[in-house]
Every structure is written in C-alpha cells, then in structure tokens.
C-alpha positions in Angstrom: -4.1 3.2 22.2 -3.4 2.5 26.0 -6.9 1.2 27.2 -5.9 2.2 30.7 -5.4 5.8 30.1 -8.4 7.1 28.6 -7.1 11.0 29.3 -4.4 10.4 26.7 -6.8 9.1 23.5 -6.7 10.2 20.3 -10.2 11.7 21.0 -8.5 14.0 23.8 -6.7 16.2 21.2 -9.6 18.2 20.6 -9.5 19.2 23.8 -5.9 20.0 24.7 -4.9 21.4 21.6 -2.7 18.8 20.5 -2.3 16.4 17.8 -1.7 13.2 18.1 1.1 10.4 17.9 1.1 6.7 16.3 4.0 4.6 17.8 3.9 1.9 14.8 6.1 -1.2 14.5 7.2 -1.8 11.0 8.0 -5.2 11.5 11.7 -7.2 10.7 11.9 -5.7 7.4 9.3 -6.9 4.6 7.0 -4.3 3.6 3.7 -7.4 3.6 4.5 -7.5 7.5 2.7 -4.5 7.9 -0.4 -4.6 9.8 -3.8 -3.2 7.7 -4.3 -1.1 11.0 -0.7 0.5 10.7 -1.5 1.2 6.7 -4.3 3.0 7.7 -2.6 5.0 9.8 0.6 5.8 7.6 -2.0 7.0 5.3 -3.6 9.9 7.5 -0.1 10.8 8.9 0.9 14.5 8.2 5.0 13.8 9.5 6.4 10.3 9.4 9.5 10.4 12.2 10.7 6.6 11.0 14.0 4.5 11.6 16.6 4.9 8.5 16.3 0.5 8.2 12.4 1.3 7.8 11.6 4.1 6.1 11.7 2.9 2.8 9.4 0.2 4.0 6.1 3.2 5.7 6.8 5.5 3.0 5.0 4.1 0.2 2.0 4.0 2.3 2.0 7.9 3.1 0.2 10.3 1.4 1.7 13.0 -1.2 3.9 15.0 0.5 3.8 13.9 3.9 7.3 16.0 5.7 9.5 13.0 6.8 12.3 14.7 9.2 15.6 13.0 9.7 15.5 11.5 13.3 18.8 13.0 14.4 19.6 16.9 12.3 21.7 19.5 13.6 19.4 22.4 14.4 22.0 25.2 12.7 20.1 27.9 13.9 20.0 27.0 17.8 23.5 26.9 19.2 24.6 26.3 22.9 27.7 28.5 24.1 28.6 28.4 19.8 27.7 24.5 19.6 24.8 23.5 17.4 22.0 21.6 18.9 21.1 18.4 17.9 17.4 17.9 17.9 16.8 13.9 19.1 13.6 11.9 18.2 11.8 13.0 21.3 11.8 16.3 20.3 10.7 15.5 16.7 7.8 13.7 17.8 6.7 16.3 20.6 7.0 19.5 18.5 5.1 17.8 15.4 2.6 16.9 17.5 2.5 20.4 20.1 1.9 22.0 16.3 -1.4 19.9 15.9 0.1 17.0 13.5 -1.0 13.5 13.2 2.2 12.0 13.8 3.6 8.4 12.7 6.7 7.2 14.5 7.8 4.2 13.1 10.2 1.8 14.3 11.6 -1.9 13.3 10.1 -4.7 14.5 7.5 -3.8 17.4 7.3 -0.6 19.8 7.4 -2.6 22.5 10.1 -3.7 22.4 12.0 -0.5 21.9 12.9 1.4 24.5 13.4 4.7 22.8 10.2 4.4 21.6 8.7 3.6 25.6 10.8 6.9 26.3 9.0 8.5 23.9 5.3 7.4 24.8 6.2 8.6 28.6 7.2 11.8 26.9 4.0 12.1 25.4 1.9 11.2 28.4 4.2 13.4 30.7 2.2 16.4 28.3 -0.8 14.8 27.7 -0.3 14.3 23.8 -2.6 11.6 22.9 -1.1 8.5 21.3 -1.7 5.0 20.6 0.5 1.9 19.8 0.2 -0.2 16.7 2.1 -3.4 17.6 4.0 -4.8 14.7 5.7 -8.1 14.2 9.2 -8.5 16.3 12.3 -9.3 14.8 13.3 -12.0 17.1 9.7 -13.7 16.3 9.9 -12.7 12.5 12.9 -13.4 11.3 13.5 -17.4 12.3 10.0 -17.7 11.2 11.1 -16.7 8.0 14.3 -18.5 7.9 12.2 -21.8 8.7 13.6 -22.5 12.6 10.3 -22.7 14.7 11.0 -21.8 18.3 8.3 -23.9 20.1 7.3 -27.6 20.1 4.4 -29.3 21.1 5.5 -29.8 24.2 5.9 -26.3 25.0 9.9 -25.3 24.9 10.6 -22.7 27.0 11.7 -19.7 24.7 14.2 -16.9 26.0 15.1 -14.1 24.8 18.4 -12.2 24.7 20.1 -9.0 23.6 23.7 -9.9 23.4 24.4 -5.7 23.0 22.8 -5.4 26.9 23.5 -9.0 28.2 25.2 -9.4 31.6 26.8 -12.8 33.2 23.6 -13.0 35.3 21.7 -13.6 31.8 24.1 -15.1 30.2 24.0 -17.7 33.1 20.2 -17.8 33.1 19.9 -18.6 29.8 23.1 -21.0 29.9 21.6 -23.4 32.8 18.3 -23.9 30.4 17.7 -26.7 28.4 14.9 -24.3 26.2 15.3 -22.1 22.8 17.0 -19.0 23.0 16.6 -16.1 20.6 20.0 -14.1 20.5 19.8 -10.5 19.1 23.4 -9.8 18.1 25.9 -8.7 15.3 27.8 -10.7 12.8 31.3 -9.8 14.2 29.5 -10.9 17.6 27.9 -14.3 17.2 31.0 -16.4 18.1 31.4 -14.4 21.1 27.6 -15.1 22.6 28.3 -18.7 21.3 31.0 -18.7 23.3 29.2 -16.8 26.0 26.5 -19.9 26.0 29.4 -22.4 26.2 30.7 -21.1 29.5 27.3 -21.0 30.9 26.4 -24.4 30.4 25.3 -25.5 27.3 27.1 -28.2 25.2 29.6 -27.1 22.4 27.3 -29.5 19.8 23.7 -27.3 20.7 22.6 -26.7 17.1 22.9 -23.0 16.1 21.0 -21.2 12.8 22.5 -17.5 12.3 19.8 -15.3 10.0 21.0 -12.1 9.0 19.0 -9.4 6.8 15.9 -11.3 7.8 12.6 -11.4 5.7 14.0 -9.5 3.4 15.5 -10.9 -0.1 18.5 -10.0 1.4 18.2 -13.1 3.8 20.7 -15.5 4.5 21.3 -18.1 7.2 24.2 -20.6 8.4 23.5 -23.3 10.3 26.3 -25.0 12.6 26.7 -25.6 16.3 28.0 -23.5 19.2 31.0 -24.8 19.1 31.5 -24.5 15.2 30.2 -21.2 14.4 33.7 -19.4 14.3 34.8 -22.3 12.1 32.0 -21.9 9.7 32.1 -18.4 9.2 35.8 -18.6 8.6 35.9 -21.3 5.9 33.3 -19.2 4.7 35.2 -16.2 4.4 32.5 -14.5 6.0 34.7 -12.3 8.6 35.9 -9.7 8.9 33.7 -8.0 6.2 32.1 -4.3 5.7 28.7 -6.6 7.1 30.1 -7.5 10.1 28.4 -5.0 12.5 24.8 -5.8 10.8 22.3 -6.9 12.7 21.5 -10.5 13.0 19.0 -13.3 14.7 20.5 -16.4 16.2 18.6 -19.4 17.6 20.2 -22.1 19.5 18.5 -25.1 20.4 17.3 -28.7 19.0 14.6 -26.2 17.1 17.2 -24.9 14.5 18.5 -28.4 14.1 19.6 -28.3 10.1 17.8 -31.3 9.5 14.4 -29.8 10.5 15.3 -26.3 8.5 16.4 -28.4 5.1 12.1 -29.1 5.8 11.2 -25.6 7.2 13.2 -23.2 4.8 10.1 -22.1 2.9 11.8 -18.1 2.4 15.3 -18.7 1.4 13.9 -21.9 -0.7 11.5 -19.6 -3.1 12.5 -20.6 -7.3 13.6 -16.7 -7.7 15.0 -15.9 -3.8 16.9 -12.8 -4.2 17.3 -12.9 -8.1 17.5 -9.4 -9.2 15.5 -9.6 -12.7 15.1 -6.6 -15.1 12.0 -5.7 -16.5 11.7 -3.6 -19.4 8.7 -1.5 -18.5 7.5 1.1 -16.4 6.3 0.6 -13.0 3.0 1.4 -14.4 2.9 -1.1 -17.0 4.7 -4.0 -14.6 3.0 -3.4 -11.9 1.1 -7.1 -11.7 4.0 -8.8 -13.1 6.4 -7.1 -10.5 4.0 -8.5 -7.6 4.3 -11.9 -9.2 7.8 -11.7 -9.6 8.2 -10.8 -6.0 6.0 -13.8 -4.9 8.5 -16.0 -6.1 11.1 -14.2 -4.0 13.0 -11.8 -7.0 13.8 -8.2 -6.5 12.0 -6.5 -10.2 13.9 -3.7 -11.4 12.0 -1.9 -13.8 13.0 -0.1 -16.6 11.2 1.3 -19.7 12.2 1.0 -22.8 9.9 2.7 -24.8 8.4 6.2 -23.7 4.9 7.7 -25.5 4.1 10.6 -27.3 1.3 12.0 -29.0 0.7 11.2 -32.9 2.6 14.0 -35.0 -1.0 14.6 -36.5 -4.0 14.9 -34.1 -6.5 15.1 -36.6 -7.0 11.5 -37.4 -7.7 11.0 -33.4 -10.1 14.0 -33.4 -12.1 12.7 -36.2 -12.4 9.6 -34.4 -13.5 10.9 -31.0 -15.9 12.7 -33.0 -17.3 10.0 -34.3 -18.1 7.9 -31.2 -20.2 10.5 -30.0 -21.8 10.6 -33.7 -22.6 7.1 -33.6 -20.3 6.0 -36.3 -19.2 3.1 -34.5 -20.1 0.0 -33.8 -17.0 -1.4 -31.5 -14.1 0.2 -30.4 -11.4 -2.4 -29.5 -8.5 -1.1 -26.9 -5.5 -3.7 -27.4 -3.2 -1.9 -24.4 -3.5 0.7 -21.5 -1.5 3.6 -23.5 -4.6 3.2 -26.1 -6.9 3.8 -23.1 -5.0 6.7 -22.1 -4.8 8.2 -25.1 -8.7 8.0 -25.3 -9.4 9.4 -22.2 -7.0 12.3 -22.8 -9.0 13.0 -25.8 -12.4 12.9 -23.9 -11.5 14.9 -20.7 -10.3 17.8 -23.7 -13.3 17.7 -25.4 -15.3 18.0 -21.5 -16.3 14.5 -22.0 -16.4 11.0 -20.0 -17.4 7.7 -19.9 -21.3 8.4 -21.0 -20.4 8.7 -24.6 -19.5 5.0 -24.8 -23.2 4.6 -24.4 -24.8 2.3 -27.3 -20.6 0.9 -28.4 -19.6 -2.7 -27.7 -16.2 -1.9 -26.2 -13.6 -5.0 -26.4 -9.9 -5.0 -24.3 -7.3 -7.1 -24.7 -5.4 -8.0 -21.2 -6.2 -7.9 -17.6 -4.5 -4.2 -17.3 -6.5 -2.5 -20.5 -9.9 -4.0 -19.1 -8.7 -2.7 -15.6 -8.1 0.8 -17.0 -11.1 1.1 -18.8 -13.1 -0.2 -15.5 -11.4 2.8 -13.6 -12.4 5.4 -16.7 -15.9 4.1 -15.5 -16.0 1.4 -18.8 -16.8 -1.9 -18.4 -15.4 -4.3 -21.2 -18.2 -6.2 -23.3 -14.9 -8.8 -24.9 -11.9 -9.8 -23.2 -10.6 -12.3 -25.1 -11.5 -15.8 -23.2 -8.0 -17.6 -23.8 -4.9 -15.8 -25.4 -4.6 -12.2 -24.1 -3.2 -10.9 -27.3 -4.8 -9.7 -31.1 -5.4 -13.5 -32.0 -7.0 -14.2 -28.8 -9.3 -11.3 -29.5 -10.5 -12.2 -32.9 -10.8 -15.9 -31.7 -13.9 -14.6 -29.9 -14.4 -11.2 -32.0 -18.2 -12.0 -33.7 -18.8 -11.7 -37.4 -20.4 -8.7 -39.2 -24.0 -9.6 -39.0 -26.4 -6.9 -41.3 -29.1 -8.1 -39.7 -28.2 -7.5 -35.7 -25.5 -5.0 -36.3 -27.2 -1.9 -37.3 -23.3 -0.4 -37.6 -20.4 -2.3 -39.3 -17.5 0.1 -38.1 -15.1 -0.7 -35.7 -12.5 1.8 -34.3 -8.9 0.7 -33.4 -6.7 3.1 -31.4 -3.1 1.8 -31.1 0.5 2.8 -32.0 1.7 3.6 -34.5 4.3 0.6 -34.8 1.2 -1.7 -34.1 1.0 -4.9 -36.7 -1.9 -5.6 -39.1 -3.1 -8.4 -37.1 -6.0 -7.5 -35.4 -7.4 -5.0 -38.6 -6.6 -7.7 -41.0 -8.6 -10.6 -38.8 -11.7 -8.1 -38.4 -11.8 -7.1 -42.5 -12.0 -11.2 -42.9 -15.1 -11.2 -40.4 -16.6 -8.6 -42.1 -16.4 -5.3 -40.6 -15.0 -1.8 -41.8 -12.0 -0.9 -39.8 -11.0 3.4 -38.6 -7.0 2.6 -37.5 -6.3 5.3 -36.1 -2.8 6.6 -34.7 -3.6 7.2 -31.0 0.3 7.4 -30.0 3.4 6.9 -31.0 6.3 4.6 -29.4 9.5 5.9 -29.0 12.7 4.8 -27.8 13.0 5.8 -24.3 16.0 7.9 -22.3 19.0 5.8 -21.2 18.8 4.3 -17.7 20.9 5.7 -15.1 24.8 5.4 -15.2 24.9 2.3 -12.3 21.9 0.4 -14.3 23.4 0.3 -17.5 26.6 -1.1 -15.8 24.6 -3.7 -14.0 22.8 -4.7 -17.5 26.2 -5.0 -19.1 28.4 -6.2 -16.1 25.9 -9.2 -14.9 24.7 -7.3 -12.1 21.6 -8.4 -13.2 20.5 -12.5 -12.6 17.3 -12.3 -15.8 16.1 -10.3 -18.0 12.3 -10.5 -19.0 11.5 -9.4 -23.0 7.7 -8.5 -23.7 8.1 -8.1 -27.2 10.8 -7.9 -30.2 11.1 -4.2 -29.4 11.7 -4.0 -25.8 15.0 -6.4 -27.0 16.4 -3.7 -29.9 15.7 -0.6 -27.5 17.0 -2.1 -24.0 20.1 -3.3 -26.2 20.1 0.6 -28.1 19.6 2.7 -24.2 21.7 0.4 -22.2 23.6 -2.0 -23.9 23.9 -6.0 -23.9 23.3 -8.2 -21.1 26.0 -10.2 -19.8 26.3 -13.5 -20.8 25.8 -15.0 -17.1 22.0 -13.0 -17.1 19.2 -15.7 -18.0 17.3 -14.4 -20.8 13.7 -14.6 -20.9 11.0 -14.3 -23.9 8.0 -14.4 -24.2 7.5 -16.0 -27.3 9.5 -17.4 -30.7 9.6 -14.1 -32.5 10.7 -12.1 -29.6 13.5 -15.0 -28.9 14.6 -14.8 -32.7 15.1 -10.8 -32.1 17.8 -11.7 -28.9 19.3 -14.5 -30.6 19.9 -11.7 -33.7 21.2 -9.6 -31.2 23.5 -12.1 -30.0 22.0 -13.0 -26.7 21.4 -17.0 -25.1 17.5 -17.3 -24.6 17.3 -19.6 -21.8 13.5 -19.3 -21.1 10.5 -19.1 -23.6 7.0 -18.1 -22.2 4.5 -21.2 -23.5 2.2 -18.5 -23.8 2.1 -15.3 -25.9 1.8 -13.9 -21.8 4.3 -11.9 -18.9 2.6 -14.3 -16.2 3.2 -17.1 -18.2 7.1 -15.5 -18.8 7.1 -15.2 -15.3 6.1 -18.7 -14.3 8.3 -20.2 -17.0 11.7 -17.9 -15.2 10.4 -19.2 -11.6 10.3 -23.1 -13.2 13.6 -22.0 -14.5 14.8 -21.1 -11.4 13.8 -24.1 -9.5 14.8 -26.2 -12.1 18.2 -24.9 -11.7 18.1 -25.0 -7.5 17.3 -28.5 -7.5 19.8 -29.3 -10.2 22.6 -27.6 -7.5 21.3 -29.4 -4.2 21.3 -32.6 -6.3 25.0 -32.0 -7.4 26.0 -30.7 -3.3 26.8 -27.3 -4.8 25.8 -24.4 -3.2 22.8 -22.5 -4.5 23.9 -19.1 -5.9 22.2 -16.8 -7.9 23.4 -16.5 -11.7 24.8 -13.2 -11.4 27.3 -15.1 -8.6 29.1 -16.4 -11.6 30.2 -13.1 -13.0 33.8 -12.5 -13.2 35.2 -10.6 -10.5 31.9 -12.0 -8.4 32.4 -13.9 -4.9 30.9 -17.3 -4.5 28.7 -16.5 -2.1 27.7 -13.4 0.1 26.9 -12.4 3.1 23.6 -10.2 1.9 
C-alpha cells in the first residue's frame, strides 16, 4: 500500500464503494519465492487477473473457486462497427474491482518493475480504487542468485541493469564504458546480439558471460562462456535455432559470472535430483511429505496411484467394531495407515459420532501421516512406534498383556483387506485378543492418462519410487513397464524381488523399511552418479537423456 496516498487504502473501499486491488509479484518462477504477505493475500482474493508464466505458481494458494479471467479474451458480445472487442488487463482489473471484488493481479518477478502493471496502479488511483503493492523477488536479482553468479563484491561492483528488448545505443554505450556487472534481460535467439552490442561499446571480447534461462525453476539451465564466444558455444551446442529460442533469459557479464567462481556457487543446478522427473506411485494425498522431500533435492514428483479404496463388501464386521469402542470392548485400537483412519472416521461421523468416544482406549499409529491424521480427527496417538515406522516397529514397543493393569485384553485392528498377519500375529504372542477387522479394501486403480503411460514405458521418466510389492504388479498392470534407462527404486528386499520378477533393474534399495529413507537413498543415488560424470568430464544429464531417440542435452 502506497504510504503516500492514504485516500487510496484498502480501508477507503468502504467508503467509495469499491473493492480493492493487490498488485503482487510472483517472483522468477519458483512457487517458495513467494512472500508470506502475498499468500495471504492470494488466499482472500475473490478474482485472480495473473500472467500465463505465473499462474500455475498463485493458484494453489487461492481459495475454492476463486474466477481466474484470461488477461486478454475477446468480449463476443461487444463489437465495434462488427469487430469484437478485446477486453485488456486494465479493464479486467477495474471492472472486478468497480463490482466490489478483492482483486489479485499477479505478475512475474516484482510489480515494479512492470510497467503494465504501473499503468495499471495509475488506472486505479485515476478512480480512486484502493490498492496496495506486494513486492516480490525480480527476475534479474532471482535468477543469477539461483544459478550461483553473485552480482556484488565486497568492494561494492557497480550493478546495471538492461532490457535488451528496450535498449538504445545511448544504453548500450553506458553500460559498455563500465567496468561493473551488468544484468541483461534478453531472449535466447538474442544473447549473441547484446554480446555483440557490449563488444562495440567497449567491453573486451574475453568479459566472462553466464546465460540462465528458465531460471529457479527445475527447468534451469546455464552456459557459461565469454562475450566473444557465446555464438560459438551455443552453436557447438546445437542450441540455435530451436522452438526455445524466443524464451526468456538472464545474462550476466562481468568477472562475477567467472566459471571458476560458479563451479563454487552453483548450489541450484548442483542439487543430487536437479530436474529428475521421478514417478511416485501414490496419490497426492498419500505423497504429499515425500513429494516435498523429493522437491528439496531438486526433482519434479509425478504422482500417480496405483491402488484406489473402496468400502469392505460386508459392513457388518466394521459396525460391530465401532460399536464396540463405544461399549468398552477395547482395550487398544492400532491404525497402521491413513485409509484405516479414514475409514474410522467415516464410520463415526455416520453414526453422529467424534473423537470423544476414543475416551478411556490407548490408541497406537504407525507413521508420521496416520499419527498426523488422527491429530487432525482431534486424536492424539498414545504409541508411534520409536524406531521402524512399520508393523515390526510397532510391536517392538507394543507392551505385553498385563491382567493385572489391563482391565481389557482386546485390541482392534482396522486395515485392508490384503494387509499381512504381522502385526495380529506379534500381538497374539504378547498376549492380547485380536478384532481384525476389514475396514477397506485395495483395489487396482484406473489407468493413468494416455501421455503418462507413454512416459512410464518410453523413459520419459528419470526414477521410479516402489512403496511396496503391490504398487510394482499394479503400476506394471495400469501402465505398463518402465523403461530400462528409468532408475528403479525400492524400498526394501521384498519389494526389490517383486521388480526383479517383473523383469525390472533395481538400482536403489531403501536401508530402511521407509519412503524418506527411499528418498534419501535415490538423492545419494543421484549424487553418486553426478560426481561420477564431473569426475569422468562428461556432461551431467539426467537418466531419461539416454533414451533412444533423446538429445544429449537440452535447452529446458
């Protein structure tokens, strides 16, 4: 909000009838450059007005159907002398916000540094729509941050900053006669040209040169040369002409992007996993935490269940069980996965019950995610298994049937029906009666859309993370065999034995029955691999790269 023009605050809309407009930057292009104070207000938008390269970036933080109009639509209904009208962002933003909306308008990088969107805040002020500005992180700053090329020294390098789209000779011999850092906004196709432009303006033909496109996104990649080999390097490369060519990118040039310093500085583009596209076999439910953790190490999840849930064929068993936590026929109840928790709940929120009725059990969960969902059904877990997050971790710390302290010896067991004995065969040998009930049943899931399957059985795909022997026979069963160049993932020997059976390589096995410890092990994998490349001179590519039919290296 403009701390100079008090008439135009948010506070005003009460008073001219208006609502109120958010100019927000989204930042360069990863979604965890977004600024808490622009979540906040993506969340209370009613229309989100954002640019096509961001909108998948502000979307996820909007509410439920918040209306998200296309920037530039032809308004069929209003037509000039027979010619439709096209309705601009200007106009999107003032009508929203004449009708009383809270509107968003998000743009890349930061709002200041956009001049539709200045033409757009004048707009608003010319009307008295209050607004406010949520400054988010530029590209120009962003992006060489992330590909490792700082832009200031200790002793204070004079930074410039160019857009090569708008640049004149007087700029071109402004920034040419200084000895400083300059930050080129440009396009692929256009990079040798400013190079060139740079040359003739003074600077030497060996100034060292980094060229970042798709910046701080997984899409990243940079090239470093010199001013005077830029045109050379992106033609051994093969990198021009190519459908990429008008794409935006960053260039810096200057003794800042000096190779030697961004071999040091390359923490992005250096991640174990950068850009790896790895399937997971689960919903987005179920992988959510592992996703995140995947995405720390620079990989791009792709999640896809396997298995979908159903209701058992035969309800009674469940309702008799239900039943009999209320009655106080239990002692425990032990919850070894979320869909178990789910289909509890369900079963209480039919019957017009909630979390009260666990009063007076012991309630045990095995995994961070089951203990999580039985904390948001308002249940806090008395046993979570203190070291292996699986059945024999559980009855490592499950306590014997004691007739003296445990007025109840019953324990009940909701899980699936393709569940093993484990777990009810360890708590017979400690003493205790066992109700296993049936609370859902596994099935195999629907077939993945046309382009996924093609990606699983064409090496589109760089890993492949399997949970558990059954995600193996029903991802083979719904979409086929990955390709032989995908790394294959398990999470432990039995799991392993199913792929080999299924005539698949397993490259990586989890040390531990757990999909962090998968997930580590793939990243170790991964750096193992990138170090063994650098050490060799090759370049680093990504396994899917070594598909048939794949090019060496690319350009996104």
């Amino acid at each position: 909000m403009s701390p100079t023009s008090p008439t135009i605050s948010p506070a005003s809309s009460a008073f001219s009838g208006h609502g109120n407009v958010t100019f927000l930057g989204a930042g360069p292009g990863d979604p965890g450059l977004l600024t808490l104070r622009a979540v906040e207000a993506l969340a209370g938008a009613d229309v989100l007005i954002a640019e096509p390269e961001v909108l998948e970036v502000v979307r996820c933080h909007a509410r439920a159907g918040v209306s998200t109009p296309e920037l530039t639509i032809v308004d069929e209904a209003s037509t000039t002398a027979g010619v439709p009208v096209l309705r601009d962002a200007t106009n999107l933003v003032m009508e929203a916000a004449r009708g009383g909306k809270r509107v968003v308008r998000a743009v890349t990088g930061d709002p200041g540094l956009d001049g539709n969107a200045g033409a757009e805040m004048l707009a608003c002020a010319a009307e008295g729509i209050p607004f406010e500005v949520v400054p988010g992180v530029a590209t120009a700053v962003g992006v060489p941050a992330y590909a490792g090329v700082p832009l200031r020294d200790a002793q204070g390098t004079d930074v410039r900053f160019v857009d090569a789209r708008t640049a004149d000779d007087r700029c071109w011999t402004e920034v040419g006669a200084s000895d400083g850092t300059v930050v080129v906004s440009t396009t692929l196709d256009s990079v040798a040209a400013a190079a060139g432009e740079l040359v003739a303006a003074g600077r030497k033909p060996d100034t060292p040169l980094t060229v970042t496109i798709g910046g701080t996104t997984t899409r990243q990649r940079t090239w470093t040369a010199t001013l005077g080999t830029i045109a050379q390097v992106f033609k051994q490369g093969k990198i021009l002409p190519s459908p990429e060519g008008h794409r935006p990118v960053i260039a810096v040039v200057g003794e800042r992007s000096a190779p030697a310093q961004r071999d040091q500085l390359a923490w992005f583009e250096s991640k174990p996993l950068f850009g790896w596209r790895v399937l997971v076999p689960r919903t987005k439910e179920q992988a959510a935490s592992l996703s995140d953790q995947l995405r720390s190490y620079g990989a791009v999840p792709h999640e896809v269940p396997t298995i979908a849930v159903e209701p058992p064929r035969t309800p009674q068993q469940m309702e008799r069980a239900v039943k009999g936590l209320v009655t106080g026929r239990y002692e425990w109840i032990a919850f070894t996965s979320v869909n178990a928790v789910k289909a509890v709940r369900e079963k209480f929120e039919e019957y017009g019950l909630d979390a009260r009725a666990f009063a007076g059990i012991k309630v045990a969960a095995v995994g961070e995610q089951t203990a999580a969902a039985l904390v948001d059904f308002g249940v806090k877990p008395d046993l979570v298994p203190s070291g292996e997050q699986s059945a024999a971790g559980l009855l490592e710390d499950w306590p014997p049937y004691d007739p003296v302290f445990d007025p109840i010896d019953r324990v009940f067991l909701p899980r699936a029906d393709i569940a093993t004995e484990t777990l009810v065969a360890g708590l017979i040998e400690l003493g205790w009666e066992v109700d296993d009930v049936t609370a859902y049943r596994t099935v195999r899931a629907s077939p993945p859309p046309a382009d996924t399957r093609e990606a699983i059985k064409g090496g589109g795909f760089d890993a492949v993370l399997f949970t558990s022997s059954s995600t193996v026979r029903n991802l083979v069963g719904i979409a086929g065999k990955p390709h032989n160049v995908t790394v294959i993932a398990c999470i432990g020997p039995a799991t392993a034995k199913t792929a080999e059976e299924h005539g698949l390589r397993v490259d990586v096995l989890s040390p531990e029955p757990s999909v962090h410890k998968l997930a580590e092990a793939l990243a170790d994998f991964g750096l193992r691999r990138r170090a063994a490349a650098l050490e060799a001179g090759d370049p680093v590519t990504r396994p899917s790269e070594r598909r048939p039919g794949a090019r060496r290296r690319r350009t996104t």
